[in-house]
N, C-alpha and C positions, 0 to 999 in steps of 0.2 A: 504494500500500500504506500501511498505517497505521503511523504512527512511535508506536512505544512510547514514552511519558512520561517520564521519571524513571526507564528504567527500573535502570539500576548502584543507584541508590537504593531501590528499591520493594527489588530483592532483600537487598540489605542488611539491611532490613529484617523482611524477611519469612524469612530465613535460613533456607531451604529446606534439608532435608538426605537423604540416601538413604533411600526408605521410606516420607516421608512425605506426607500426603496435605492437598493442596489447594484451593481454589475460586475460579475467577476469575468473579467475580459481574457483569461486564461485560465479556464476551468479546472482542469487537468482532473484530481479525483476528489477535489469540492471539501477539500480538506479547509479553506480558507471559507468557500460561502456556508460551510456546515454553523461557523462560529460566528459568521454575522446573524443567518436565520435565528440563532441561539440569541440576537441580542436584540433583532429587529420584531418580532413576535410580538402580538400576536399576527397583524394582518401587514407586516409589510414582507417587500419582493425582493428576491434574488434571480437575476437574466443571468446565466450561464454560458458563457458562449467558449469554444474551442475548434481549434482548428481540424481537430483530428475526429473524426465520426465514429472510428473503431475504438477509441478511449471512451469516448461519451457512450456506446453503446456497452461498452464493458460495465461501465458505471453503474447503466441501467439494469444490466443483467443481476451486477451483484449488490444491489440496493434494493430491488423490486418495486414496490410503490413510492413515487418520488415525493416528498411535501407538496403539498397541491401552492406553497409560496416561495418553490425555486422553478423558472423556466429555463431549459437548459435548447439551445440552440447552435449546428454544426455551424461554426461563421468566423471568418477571420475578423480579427479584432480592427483593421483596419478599418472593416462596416463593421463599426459600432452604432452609428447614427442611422442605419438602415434597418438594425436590428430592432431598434426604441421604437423606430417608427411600427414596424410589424409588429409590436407587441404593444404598442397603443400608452407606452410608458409615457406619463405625462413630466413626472417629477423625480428626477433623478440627483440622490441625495450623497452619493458616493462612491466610484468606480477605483477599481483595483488591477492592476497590470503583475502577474508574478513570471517574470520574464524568461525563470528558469526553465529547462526543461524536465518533466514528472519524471520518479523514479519507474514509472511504465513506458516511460519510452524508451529509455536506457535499458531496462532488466526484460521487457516482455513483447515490444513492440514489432522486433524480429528486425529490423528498417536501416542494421546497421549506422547508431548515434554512438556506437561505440568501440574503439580498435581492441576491448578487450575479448569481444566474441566475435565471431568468424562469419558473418551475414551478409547478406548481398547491399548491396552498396546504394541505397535509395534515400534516405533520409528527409524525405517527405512527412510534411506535418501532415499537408493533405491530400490522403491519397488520389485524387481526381487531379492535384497540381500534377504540369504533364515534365517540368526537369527534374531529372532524379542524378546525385552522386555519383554515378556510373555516366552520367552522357557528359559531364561537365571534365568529368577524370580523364573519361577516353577521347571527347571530341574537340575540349578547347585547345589553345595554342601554347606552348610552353608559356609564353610571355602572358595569356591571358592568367593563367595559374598562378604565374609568379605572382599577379598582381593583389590578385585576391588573397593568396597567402600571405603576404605583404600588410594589406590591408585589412581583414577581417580575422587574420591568427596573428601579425606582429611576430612572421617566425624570421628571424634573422636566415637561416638558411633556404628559403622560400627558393632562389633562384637552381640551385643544384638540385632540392628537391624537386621541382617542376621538371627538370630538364632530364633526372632518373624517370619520372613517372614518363615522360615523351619517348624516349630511346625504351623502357620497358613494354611499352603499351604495342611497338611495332612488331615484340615477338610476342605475345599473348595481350588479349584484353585482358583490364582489370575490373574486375566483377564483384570482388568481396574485401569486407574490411582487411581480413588476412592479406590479402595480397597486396591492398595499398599500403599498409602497415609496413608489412615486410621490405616494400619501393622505397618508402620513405626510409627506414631504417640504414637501406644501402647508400646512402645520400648523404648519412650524418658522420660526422668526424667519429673516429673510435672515441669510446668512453663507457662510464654506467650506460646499464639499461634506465635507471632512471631519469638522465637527462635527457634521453632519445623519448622518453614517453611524453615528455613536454610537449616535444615537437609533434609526435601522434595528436597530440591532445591539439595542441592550436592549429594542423590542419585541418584536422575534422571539425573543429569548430567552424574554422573559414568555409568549409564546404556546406555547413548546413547554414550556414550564413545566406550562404549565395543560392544556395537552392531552393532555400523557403525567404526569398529577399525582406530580410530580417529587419533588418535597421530601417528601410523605409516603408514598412506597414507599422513598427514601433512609431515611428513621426506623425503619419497618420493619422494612425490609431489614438495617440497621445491631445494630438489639436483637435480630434471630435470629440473625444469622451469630454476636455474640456469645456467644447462648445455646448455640449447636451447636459453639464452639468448646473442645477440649480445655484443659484448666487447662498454663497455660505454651504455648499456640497466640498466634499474631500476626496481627491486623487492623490492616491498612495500608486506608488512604482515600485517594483524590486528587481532589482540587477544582479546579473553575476558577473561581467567583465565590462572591462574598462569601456570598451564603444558604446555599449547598452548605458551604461552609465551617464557616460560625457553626454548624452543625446538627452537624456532623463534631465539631468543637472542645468541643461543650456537652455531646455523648453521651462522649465519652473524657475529658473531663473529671470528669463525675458519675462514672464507673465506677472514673476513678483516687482522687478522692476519698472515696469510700465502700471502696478497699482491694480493691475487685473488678479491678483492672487496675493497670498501670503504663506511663504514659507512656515512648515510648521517646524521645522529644526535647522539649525543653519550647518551642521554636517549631516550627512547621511548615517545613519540607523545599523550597525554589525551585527551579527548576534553572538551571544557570551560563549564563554567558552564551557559552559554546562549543555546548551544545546548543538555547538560542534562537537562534542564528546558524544551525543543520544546522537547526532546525523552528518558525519563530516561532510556530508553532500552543500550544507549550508555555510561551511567557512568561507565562502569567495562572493557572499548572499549583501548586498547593500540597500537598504530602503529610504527611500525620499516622501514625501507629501506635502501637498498643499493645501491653500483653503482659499474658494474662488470667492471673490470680492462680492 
């Protein structure tokens, strides 16, 4: 099951109260709207929305009757404002972004999000999106790779590792994480396996970066939830790496500074080191909010 973030803090934050109505704009396993409905009770709403259709149905399967005050809708968060519209949401009192990805997509999802098991190479949030990990590996340009490695992993090696994955890819395709794994590997200076796992770690991030174009449906996403939020409504964000962040930082930033918002904390939010001990998955986890004027 998926370990809510932050979450004593997210609600703090987000200060849910009888009545009011919310949006968990990355549903994942509802670990987060479980604790708002817990606080918004008895008649207000929770919109559910995720990208992923085969998570949400999982959901359903192992929850069976849902609260008739959470709607849960297949939708990338980018239409968020499409979504409020379709569900007739008039007042919206506080939307929530957990930008990570659930421990079901990593441990169950099968989708290759992860270079520690052997899966074919797709990394699609949703499955109907038509680029998958495997067309980006096998058909972009060296240079196109380089760039995105560069840019959405910060891997210093990005140019020799592209340039492995192009001269590999002419004698076999690359089809599974194993295999990309092992490309990258031959690419990296001798040393630990643990610094070579960084590098695993920040291409595959770059690659589901760019296959589910991550950062601008975050931007999107971020300026309508704003816009459909009520005046005195609260947008909380949770990051796990630097880009997610600075994008987070720069949008509540502009909005606090223009008098359209007010920062609720002037750093962003860690969590202790009692709950990295219950879920190391949370050590790299950063929470921001605001509160719209």
């Amino acid at each position: 099951m998926h370990v809510p973030v932050l979450l004593d803090e997210v609600i703090a934050a987000l200060d849910p109260r009888p009545g009011e109505n919310f949006i968990d704009a990355t549903f994942g396993w509802g670990g987060h709207s479980r604790a708002i409905l817990e606080k918004n009770a008895p008649d207000g709403l929770v919109l559910g929305l995720d990208r992923d259709k085969e998570s949400l149905d999982d959901f359903k399967t192992e929850n069976g009757t849902i609260d008739g005050r959470l709607i849960l809708e297949n939708a990338n968060f980018s239409d968020i404002r499409q979504a409020v519209a379709r569900h007739n949401l008039e007042k919206i009192d506080g939307v929530l972004f957990d930008l990570g990805m659930s421990s079901w997509h990593v441990d169950e999802s099968g989708k290759g999000f992860s270079f520690s098991r052997d899966e074919p190479l797709d990394m699609r949030f949703g499955s109907s999106d038509e680029l998958t990990a495997a067309e980006i590996i096998n058909g972009w340009s060296a240079g196109e790779l380089e760039k995105i490695f560069k840019e959405y992993g910060q891997e210093k090696f990005s140019k020799r590792i592209a340039k492995n994955i192009e001269k590999s890819r002419r004698q076999k395709k690359i089809e599974t994480t194993r295999q990309l794994a092992e490309t990258i590997g031959k690419a990296l200076p001798a040393g630990p396996e643990n610094l070579k796992e960084r590098s695993y770690s920040r291409i595959f991030q770059a690659l589901r970066i760019a296959v589910n174009d991550e950062l601008e449906n975050i931007g999107k996403g971020l300026e309508e939830a704003f816009d459909i939020l009520a005046p005195g409504g609260r947008l909380a964000a949770i990051s796990f790496h630097s880009l997610e962040d600075r994008l987070v930082k720069t949008k509540f930033r502009e909005w606090a500074v223009s008098g359209r918002a007010k920062l609720l904390f002037k750093k962003p939010v860690a969590p202790g080191e009692n709950e990295v001990g219950r879920n190391p998955r949370a050590k790299s986890a950063r929470l921001r909010a605001i509160v719209k004027s």
